[in-house]
N, CA, C and O atoms as a Tripos MOL2 file, in Angstrom:
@<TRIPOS>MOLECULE
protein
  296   295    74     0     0
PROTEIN
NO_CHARGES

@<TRIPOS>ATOM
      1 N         -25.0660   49.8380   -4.0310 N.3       1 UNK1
      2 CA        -25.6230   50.1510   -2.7250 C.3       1 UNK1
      3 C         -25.8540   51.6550   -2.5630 C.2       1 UNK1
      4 O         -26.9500   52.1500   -2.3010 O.2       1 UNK1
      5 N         -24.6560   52.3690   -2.7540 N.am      2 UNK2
      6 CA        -24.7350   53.8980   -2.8110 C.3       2 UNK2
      7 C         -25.5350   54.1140   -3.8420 C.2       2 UNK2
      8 O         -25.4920   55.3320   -3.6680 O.2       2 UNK2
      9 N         -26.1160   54.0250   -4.6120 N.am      3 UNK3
     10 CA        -27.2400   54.1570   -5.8520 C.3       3 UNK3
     11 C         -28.4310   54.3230   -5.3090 C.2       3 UNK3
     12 O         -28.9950   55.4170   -5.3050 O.2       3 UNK3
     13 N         -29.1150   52.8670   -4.6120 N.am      4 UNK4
     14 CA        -30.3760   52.6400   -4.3630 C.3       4 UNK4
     15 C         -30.1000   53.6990   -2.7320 C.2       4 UNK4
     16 O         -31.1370   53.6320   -2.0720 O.2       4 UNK4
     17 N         -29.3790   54.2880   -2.2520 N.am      5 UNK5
     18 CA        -29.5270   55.0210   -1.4340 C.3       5 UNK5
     19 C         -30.0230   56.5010   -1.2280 C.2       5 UNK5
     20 O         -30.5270   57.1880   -0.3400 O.2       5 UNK5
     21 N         -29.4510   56.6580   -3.0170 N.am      6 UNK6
     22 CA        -29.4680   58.1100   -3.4920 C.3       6 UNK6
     23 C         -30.8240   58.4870   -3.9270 C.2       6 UNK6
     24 O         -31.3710   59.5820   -3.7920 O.2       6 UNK6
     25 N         -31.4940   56.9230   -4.7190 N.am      7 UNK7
     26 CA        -32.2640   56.8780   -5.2750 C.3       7 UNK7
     27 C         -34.0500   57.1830   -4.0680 C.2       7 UNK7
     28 O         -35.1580   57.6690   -4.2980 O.2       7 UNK7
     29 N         -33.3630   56.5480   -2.8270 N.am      8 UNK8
     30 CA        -34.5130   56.4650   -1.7610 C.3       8 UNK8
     31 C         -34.2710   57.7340   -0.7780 C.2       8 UNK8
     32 O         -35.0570   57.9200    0.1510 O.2       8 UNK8
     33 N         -33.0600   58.6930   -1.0190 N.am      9 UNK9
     34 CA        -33.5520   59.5880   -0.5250 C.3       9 UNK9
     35 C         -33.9050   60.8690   -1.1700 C.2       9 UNK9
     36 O         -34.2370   61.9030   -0.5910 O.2       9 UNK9
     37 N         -33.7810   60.6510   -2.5790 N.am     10 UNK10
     38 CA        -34.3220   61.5310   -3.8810 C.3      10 UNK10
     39 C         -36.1950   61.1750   -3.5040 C.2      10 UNK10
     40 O         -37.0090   62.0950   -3.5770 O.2      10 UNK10
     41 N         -36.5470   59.9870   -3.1860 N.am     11 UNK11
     42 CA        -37.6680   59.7790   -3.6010 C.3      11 UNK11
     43 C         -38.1880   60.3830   -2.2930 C.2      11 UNK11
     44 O         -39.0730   61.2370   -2.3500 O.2      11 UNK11
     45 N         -37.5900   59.9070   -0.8880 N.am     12 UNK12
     46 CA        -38.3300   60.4640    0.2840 C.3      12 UNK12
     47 C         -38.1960   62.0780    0.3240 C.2      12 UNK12
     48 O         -39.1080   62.6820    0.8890 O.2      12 UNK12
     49 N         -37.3170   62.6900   -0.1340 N.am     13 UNK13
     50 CA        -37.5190   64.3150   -0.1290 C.3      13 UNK13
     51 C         -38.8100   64.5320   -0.9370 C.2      13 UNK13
     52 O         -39.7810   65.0980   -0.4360 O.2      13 UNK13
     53 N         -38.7980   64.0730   -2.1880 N.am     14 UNK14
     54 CA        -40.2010   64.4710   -3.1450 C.3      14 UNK14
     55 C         -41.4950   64.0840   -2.5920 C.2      14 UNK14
     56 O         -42.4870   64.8010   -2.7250 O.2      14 UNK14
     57 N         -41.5140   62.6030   -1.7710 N.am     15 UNK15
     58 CA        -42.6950   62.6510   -1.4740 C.3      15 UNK15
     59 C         -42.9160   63.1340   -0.6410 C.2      15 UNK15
     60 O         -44.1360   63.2050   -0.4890 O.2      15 UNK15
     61 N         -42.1880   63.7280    0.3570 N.am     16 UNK16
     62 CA        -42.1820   64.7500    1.3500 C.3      16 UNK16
     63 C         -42.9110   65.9570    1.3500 C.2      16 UNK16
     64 O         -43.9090   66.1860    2.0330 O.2      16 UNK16
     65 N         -42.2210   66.9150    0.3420 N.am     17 UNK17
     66 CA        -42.4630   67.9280   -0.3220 C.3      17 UNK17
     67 C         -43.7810   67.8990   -0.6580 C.2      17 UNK17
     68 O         -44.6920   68.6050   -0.2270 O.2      17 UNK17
     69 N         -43.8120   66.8770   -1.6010 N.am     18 UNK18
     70 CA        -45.3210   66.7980   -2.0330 C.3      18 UNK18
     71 C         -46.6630   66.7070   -1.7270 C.2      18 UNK18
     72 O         -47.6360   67.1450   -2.3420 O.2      18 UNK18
     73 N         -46.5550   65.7660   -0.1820 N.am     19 UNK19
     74 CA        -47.3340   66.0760    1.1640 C.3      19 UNK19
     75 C         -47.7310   67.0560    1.2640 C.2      19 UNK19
     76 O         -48.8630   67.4710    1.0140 O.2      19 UNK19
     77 N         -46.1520   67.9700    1.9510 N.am     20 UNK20
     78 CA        -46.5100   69.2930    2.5740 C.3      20 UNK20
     79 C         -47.3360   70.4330    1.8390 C.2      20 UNK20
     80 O         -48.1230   71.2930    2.2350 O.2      20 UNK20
     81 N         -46.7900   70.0490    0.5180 N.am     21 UNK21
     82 CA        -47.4270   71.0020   -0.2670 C.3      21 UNK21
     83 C         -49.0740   70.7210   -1.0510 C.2      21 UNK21
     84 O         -49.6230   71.5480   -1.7780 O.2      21 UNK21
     85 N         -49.6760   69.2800   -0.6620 N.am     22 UNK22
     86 CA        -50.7180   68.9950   -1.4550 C.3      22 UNK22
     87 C         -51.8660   69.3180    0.3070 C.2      22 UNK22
     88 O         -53.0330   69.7090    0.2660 O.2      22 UNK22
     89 N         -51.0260   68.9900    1.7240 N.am     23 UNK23
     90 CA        -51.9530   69.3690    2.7250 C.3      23 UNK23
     91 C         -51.9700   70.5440    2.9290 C.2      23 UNK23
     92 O         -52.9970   70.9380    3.4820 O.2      23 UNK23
     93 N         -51.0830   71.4260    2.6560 N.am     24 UNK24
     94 CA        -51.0750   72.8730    2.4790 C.3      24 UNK24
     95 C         -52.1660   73.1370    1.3570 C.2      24 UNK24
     96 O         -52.9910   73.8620    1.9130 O.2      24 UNK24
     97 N         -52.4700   72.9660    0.3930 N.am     25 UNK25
     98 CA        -53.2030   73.3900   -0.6010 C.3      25 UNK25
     99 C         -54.6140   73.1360   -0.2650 C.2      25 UNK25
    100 O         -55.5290   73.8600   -0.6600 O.2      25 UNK25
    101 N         -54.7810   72.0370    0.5110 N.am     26 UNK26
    102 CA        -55.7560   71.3950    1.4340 C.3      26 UNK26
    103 C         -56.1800   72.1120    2.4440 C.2      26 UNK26
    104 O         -57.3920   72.2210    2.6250 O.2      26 UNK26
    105 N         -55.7230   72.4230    2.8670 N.am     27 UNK27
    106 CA        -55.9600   73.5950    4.2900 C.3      27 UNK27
    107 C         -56.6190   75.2060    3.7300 C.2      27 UNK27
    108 O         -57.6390   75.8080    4.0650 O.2      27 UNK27
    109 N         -55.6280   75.5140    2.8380 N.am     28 UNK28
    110 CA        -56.0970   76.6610    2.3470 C.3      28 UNK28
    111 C         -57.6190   76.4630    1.7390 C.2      28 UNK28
    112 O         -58.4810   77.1520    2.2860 O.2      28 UNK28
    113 N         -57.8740   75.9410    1.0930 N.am     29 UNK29
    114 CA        -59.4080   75.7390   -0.0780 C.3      29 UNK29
    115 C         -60.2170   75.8720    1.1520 C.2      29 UNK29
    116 O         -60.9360   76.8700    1.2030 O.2      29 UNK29
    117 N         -60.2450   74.6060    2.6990 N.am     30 UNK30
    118 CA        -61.2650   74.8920    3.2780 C.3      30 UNK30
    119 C         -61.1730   75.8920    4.5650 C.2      30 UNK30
    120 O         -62.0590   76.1890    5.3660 O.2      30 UNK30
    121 N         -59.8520   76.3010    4.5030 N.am     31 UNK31
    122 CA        -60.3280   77.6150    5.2510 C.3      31 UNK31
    123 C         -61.4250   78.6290    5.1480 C.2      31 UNK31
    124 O         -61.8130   79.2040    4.1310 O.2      31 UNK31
    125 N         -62.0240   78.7940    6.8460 N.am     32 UNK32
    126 CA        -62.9270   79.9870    6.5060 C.3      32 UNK32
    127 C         -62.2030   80.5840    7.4020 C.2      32 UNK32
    128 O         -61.5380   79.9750    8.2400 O.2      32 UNK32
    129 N         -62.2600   81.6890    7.3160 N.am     33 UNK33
    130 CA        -61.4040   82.9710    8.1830 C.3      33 UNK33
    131 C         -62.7120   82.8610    9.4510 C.2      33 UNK33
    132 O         -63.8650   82.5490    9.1560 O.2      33 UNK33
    133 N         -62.3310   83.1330   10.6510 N.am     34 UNK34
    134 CA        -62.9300   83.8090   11.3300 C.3      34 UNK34
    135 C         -62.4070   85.3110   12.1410 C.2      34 UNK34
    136 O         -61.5690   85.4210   13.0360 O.2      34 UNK34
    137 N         -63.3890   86.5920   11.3400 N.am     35 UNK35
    138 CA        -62.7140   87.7710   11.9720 C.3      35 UNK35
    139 C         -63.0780   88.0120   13.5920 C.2      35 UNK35
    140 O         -63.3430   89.1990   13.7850 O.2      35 UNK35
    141 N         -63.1520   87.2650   14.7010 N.am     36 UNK36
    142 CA        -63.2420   87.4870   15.4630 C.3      36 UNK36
    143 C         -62.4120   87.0380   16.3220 C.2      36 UNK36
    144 O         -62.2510   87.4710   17.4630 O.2      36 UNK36
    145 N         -61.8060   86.0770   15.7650 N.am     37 UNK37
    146 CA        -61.0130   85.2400   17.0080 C.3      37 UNK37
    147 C         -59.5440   85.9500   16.5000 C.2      37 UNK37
    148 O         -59.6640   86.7190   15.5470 O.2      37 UNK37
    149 N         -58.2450   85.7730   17.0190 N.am     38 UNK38
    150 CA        -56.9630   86.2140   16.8140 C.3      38 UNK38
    151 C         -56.0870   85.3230   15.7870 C.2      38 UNK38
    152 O         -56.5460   84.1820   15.7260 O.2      38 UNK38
    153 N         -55.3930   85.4440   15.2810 N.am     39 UNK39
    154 CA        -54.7300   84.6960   13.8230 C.3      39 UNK39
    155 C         -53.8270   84.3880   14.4090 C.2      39 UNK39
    156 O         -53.1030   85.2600   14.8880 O.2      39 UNK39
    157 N         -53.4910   82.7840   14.6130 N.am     40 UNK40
    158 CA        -52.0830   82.4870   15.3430 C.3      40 UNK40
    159 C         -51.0540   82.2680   13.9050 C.2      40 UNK40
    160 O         -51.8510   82.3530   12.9700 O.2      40 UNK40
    161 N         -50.2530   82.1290   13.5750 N.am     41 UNK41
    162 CA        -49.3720   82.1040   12.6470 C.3      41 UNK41
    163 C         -48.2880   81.0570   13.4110 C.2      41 UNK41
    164 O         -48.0840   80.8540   14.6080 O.2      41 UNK41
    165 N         -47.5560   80.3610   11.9320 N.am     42 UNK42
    166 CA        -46.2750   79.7670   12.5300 C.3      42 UNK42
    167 C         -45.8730   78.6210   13.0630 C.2      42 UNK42
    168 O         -44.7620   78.3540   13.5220 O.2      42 UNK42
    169 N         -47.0710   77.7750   12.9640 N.am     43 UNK43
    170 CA        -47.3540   76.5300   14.1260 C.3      43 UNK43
    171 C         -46.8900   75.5980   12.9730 C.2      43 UNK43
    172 O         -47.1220   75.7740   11.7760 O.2      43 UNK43
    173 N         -45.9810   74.2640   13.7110 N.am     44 UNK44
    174 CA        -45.2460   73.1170   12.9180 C.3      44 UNK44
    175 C         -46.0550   72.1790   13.5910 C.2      44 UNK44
    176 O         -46.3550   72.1150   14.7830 O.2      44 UNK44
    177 N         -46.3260   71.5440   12.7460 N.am     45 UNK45
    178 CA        -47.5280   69.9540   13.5300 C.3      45 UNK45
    179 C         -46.4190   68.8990   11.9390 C.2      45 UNK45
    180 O         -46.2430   68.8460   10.7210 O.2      45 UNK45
    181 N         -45.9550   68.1970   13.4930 N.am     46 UNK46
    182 CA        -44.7170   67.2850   13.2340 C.3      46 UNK46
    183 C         -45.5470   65.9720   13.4190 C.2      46 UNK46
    184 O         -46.3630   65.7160   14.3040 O.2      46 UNK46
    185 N         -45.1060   65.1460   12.2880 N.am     47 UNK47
    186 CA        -46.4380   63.6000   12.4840 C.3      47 UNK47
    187 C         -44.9670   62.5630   12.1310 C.2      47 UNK47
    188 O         -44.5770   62.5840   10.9630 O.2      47 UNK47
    189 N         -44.3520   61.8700   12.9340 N.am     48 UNK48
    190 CA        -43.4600   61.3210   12.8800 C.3      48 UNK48
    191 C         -44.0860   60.1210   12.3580 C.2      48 UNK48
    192 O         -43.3830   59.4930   11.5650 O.2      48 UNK48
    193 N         -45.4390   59.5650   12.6520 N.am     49 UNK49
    194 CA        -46.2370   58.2730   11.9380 C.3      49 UNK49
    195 C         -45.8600   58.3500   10.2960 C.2      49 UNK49
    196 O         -45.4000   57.5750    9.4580 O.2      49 UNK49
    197 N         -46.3190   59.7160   10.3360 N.am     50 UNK50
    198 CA        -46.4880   60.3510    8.4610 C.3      50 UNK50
    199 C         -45.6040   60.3090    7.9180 C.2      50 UNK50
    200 O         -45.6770   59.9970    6.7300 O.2      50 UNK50
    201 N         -44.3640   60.5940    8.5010 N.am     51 UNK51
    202 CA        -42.8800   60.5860    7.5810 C.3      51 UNK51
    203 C         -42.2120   59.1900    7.6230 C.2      51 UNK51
    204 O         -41.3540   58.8360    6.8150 O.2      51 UNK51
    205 N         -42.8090   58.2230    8.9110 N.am     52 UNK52
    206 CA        -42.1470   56.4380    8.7380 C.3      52 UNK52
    207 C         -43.3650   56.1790    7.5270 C.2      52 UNK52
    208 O         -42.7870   55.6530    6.5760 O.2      52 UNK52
    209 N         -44.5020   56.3160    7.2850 N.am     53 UNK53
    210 CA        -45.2020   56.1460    6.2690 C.3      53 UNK53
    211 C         -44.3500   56.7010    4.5490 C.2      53 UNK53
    212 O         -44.6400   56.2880    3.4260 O.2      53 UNK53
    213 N         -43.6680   57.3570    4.7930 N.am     54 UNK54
    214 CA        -43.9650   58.4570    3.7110 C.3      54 UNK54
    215 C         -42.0320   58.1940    3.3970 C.2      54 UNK54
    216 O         -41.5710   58.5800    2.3230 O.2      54 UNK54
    217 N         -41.0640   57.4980    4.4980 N.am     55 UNK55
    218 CA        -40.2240   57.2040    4.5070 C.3      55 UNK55
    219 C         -40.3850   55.7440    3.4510 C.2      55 UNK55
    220 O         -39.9780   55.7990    2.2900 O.2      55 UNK55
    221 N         -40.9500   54.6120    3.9530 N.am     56 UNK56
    222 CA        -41.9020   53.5400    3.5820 C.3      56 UNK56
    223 C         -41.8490   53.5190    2.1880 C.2      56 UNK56
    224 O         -40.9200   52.9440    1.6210 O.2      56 UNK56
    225 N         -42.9440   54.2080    1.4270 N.am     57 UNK57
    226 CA        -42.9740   54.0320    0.1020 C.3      57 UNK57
    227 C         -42.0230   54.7210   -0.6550 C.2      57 UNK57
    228 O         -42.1050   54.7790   -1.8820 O.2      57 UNK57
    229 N         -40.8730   55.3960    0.1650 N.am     58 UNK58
    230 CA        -39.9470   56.1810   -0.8280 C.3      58 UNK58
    231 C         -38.9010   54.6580   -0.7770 C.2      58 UNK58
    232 O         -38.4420   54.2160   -1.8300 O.2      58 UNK58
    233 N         -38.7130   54.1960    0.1270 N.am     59 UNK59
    234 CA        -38.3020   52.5090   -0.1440 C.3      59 UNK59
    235 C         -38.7640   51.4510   -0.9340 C.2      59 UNK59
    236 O         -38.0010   50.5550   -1.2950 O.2      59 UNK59
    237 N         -39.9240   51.4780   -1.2270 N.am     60 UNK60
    238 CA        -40.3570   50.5210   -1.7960 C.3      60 UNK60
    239 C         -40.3650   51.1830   -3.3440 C.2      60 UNK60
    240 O         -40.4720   50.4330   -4.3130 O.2      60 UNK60
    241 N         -40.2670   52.3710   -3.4790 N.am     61 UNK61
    242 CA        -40.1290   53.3960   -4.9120 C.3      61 UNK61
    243 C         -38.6050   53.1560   -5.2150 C.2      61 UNK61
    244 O         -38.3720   52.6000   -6.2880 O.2      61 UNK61
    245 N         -37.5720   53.4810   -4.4520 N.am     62 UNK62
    246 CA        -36.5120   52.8650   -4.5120 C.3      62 UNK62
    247 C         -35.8980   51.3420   -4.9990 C.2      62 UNK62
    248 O         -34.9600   51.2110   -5.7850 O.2      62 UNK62
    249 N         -36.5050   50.4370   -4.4730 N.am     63 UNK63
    250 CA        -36.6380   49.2800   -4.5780 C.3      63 UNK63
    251 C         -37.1120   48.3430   -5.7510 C.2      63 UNK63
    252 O         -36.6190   47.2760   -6.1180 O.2      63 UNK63
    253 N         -38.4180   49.1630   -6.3380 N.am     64 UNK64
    254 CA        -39.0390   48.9480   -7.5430 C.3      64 UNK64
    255 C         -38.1580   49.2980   -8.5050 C.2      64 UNK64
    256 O         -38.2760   48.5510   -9.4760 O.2      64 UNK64
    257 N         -37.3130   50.1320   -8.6440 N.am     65 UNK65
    258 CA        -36.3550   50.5350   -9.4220 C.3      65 UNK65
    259 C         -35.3470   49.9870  -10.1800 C.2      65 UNK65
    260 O         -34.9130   50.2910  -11.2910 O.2      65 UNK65
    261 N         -34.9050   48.7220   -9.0200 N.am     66 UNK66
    262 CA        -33.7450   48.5480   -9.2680 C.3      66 UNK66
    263 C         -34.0960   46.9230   -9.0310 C.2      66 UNK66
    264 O         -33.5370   46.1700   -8.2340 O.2      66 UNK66
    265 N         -35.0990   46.6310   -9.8840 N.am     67 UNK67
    266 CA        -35.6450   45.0730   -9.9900 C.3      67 UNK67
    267 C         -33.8960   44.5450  -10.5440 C.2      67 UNK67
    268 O         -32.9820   45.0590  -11.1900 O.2      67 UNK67
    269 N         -34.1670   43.1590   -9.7960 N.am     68 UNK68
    270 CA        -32.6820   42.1030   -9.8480 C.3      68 UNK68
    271 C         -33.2090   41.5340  -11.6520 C.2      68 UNK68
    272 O         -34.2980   40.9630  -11.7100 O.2      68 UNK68
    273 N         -32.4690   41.7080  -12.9070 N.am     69 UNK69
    274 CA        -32.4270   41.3680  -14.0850 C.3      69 UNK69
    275 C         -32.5160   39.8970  -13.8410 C.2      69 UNK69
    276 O         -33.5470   39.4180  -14.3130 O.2      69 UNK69
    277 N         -31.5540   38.8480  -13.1040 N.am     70 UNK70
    278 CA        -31.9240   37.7150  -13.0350 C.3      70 UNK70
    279 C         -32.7750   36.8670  -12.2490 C.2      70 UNK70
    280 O         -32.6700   35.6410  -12.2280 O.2      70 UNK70
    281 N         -33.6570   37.5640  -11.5740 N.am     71 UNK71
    282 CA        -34.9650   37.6550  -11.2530 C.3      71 UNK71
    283 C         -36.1730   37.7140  -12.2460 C.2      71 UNK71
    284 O         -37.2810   37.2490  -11.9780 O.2      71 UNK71
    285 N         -35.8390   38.3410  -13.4350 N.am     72 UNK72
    286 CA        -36.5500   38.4820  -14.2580 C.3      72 UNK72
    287 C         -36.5190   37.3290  -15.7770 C.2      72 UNK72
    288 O         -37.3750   36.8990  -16.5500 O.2      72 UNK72
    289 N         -35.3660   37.2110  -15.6570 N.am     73 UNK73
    290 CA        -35.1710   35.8330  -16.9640 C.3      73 UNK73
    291 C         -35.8780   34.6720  -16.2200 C.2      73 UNK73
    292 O         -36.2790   33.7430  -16.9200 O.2      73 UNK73
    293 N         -36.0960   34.6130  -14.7450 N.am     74 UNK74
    294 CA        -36.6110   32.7640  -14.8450 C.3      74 UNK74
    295 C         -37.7380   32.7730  -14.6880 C.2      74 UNK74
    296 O         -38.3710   31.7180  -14.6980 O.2      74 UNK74
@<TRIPOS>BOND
     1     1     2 1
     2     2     3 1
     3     3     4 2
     4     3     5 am
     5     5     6 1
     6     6     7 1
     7     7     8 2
     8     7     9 am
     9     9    10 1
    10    10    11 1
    11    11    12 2
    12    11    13 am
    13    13    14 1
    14    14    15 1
    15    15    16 2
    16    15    17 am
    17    17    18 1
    18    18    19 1
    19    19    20 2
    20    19    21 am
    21    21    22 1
    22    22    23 1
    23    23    24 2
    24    23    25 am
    25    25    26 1
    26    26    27 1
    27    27    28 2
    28    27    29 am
    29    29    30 1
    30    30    31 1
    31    31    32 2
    32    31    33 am
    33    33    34 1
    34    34    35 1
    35    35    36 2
    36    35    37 am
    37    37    38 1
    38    38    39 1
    39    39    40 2
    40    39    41 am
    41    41    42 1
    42    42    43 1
    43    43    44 2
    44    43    45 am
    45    45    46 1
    46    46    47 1
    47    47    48 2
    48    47    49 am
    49    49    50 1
    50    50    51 1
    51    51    52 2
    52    51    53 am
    53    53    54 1
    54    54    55 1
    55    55    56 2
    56    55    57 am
    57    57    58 1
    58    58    59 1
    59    59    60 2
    60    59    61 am
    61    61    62 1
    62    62    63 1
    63    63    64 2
    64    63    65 am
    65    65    66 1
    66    66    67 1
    67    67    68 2
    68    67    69 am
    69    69    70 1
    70    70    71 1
    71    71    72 2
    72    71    73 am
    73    73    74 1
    74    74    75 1
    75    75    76 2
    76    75    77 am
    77    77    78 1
    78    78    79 1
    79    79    80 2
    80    79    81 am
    81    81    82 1
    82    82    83 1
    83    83    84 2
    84    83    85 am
    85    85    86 1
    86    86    87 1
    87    87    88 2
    88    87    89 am
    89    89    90 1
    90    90    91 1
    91    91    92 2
    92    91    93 am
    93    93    94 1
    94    94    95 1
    95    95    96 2
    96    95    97 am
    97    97    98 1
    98    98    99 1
    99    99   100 2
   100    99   101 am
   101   101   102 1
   102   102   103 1
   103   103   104 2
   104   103   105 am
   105   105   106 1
   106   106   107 1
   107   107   108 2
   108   107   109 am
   109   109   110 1
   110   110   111 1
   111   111   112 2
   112   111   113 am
   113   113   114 1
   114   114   115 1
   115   115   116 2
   116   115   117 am
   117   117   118 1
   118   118   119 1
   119   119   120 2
   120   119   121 am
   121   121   122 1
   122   122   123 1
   123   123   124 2
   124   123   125 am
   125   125   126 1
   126   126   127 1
   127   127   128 2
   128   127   129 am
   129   129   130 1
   130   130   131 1
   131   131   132 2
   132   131   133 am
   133   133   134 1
   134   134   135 1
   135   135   136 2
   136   135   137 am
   137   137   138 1
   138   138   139 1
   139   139   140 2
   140   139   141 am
   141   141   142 1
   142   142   143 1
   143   143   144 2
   144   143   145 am
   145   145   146 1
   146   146   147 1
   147   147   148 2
   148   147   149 am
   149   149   150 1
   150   150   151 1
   151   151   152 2
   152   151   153 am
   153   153   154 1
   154   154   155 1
   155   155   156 2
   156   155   157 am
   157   157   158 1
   158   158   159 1
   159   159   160 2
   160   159   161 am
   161   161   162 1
   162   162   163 1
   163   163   164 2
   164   163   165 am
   165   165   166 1
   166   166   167 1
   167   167   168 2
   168   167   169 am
   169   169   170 1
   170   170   171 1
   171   171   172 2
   172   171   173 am
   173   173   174 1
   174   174   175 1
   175   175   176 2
   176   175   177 am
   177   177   178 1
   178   178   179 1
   179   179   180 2
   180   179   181 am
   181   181   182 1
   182   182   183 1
   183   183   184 2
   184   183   185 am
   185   185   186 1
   186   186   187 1
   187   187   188 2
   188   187   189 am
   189   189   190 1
   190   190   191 1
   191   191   192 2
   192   191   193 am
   193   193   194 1
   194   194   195 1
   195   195   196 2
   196   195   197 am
   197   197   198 1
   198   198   199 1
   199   199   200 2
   200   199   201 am
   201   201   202 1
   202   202   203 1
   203   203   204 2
   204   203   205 am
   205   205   206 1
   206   206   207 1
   207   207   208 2
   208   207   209 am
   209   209   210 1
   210   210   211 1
   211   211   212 2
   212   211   213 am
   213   213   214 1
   214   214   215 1
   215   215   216 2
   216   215   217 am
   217   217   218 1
   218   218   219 1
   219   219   220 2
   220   219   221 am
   221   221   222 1
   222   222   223 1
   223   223   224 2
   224   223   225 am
   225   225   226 1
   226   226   227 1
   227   227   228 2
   228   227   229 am
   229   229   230 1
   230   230   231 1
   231   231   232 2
   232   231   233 am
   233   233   234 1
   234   234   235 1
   235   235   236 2
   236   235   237 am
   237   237   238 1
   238   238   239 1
   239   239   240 2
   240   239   241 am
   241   241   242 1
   242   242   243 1
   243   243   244 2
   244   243   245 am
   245   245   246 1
   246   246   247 1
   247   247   248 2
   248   247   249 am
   249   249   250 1
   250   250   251 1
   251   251   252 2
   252   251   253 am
   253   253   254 1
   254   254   255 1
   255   255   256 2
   256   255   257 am
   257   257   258 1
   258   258   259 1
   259   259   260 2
   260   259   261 am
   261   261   262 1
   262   262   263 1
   263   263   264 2
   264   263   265 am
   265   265   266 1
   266   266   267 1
   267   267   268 2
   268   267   269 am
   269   269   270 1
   270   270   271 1
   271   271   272 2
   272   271   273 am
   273   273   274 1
   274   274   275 1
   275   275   276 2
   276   275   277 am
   277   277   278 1
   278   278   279 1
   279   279   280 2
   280   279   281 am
   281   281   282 1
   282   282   283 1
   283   283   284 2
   284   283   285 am
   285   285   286 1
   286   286   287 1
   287   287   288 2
   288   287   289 am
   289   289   290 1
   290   290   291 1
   291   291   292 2
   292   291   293 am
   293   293   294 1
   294   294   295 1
   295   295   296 2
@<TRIPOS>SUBSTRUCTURE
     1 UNK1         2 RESIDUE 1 A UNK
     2 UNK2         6 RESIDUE 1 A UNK
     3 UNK3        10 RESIDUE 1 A UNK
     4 UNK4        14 RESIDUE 1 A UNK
     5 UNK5        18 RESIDUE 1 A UNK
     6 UNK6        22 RESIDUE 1 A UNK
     7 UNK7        26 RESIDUE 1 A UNK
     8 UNK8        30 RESIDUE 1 A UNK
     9 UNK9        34 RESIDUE 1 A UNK
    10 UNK10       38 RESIDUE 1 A UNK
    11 UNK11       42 RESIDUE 1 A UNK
    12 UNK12       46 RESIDUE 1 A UNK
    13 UNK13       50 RESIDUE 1 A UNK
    14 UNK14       54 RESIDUE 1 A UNK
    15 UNK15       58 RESIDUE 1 A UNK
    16 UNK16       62 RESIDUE 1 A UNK
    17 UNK17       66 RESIDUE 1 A UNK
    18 UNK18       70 RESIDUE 1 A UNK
    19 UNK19       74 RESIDUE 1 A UNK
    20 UNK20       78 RESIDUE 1 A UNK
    21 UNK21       82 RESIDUE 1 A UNK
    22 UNK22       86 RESIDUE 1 A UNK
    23 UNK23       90 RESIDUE 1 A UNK
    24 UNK24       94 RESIDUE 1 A UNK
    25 UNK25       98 RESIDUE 1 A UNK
    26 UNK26      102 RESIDUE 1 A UNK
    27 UNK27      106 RESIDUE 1 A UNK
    28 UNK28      110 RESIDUE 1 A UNK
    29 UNK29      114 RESIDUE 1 A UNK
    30 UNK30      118 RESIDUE 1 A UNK
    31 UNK31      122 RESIDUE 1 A UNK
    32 UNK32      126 RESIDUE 1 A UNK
    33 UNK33      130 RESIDUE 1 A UNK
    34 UNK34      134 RESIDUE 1 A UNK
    35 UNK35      138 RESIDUE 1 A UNK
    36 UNK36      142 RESIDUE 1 A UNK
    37 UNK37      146 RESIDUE 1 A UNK
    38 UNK38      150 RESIDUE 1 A UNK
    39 UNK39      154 RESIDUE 1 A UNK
    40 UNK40      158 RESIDUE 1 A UNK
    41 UNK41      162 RESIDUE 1 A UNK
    42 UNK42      166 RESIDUE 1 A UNK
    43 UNK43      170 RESIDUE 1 A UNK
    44 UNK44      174 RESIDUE 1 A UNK
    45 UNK45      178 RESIDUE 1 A UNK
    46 UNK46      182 RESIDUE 1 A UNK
    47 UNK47      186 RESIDUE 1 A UNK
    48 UNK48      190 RESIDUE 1 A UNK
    49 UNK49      194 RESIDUE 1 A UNK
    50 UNK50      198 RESIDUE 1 A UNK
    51 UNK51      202 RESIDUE 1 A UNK
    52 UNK52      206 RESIDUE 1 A UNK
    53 UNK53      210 RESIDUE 1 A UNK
    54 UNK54      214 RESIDUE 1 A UNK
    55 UNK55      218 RESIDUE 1 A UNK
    56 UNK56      222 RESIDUE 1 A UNK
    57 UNK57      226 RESIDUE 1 A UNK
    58 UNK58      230 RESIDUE 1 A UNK
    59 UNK59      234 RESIDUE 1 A UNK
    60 UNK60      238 RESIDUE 1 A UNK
    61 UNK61      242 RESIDUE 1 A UNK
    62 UNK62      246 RESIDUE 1 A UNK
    63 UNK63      250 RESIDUE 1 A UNK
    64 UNK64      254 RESIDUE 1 A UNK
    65 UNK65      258 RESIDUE 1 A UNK
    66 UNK66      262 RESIDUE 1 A UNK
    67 UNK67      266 RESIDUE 1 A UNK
    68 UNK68      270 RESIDUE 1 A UNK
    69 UNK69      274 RESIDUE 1 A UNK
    70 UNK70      278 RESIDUE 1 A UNK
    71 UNK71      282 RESIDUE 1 A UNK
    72 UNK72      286 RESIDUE 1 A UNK
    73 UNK73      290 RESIDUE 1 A UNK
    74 UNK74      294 RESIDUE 1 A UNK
């Protein structure tokens, strides 16, 4: 039990991370600067949908893992 727990919150930190860091990389490419307007900095845009999503397949990544062996002989 403590296994597949470790295992699903190893997986939800990475896919986490990996989000933040692949919509971050995303943001940057199509930025265009505009020098006229003021540069706000600092802003957290929290998507609680995105992380029960993103919670979701770190369960089912978890889960896939630890297929039942006698599930598999019949």
């Amino acid at each position: 039990m403590m296994k597949k727990y470790f295992v699903f919150l190893i997986s939800f930190i990475l896919l986490y991370f990996i989000f933040q860091i692949g919509s971050g990389l995303i943001q940057t490419i199509f930025y265009t600067p505009n020098l006229h307007q003021e540069q706000v900095f600092g802003q957290i845009l929290s998507l609680p949908l995105l992380i029960l999503v993103i919670a979701s397949l770190a369960y089912l990544l978890a889960q896939s893992l630890f297929i039942d062996t006698k599930k598999l002989n019949k």
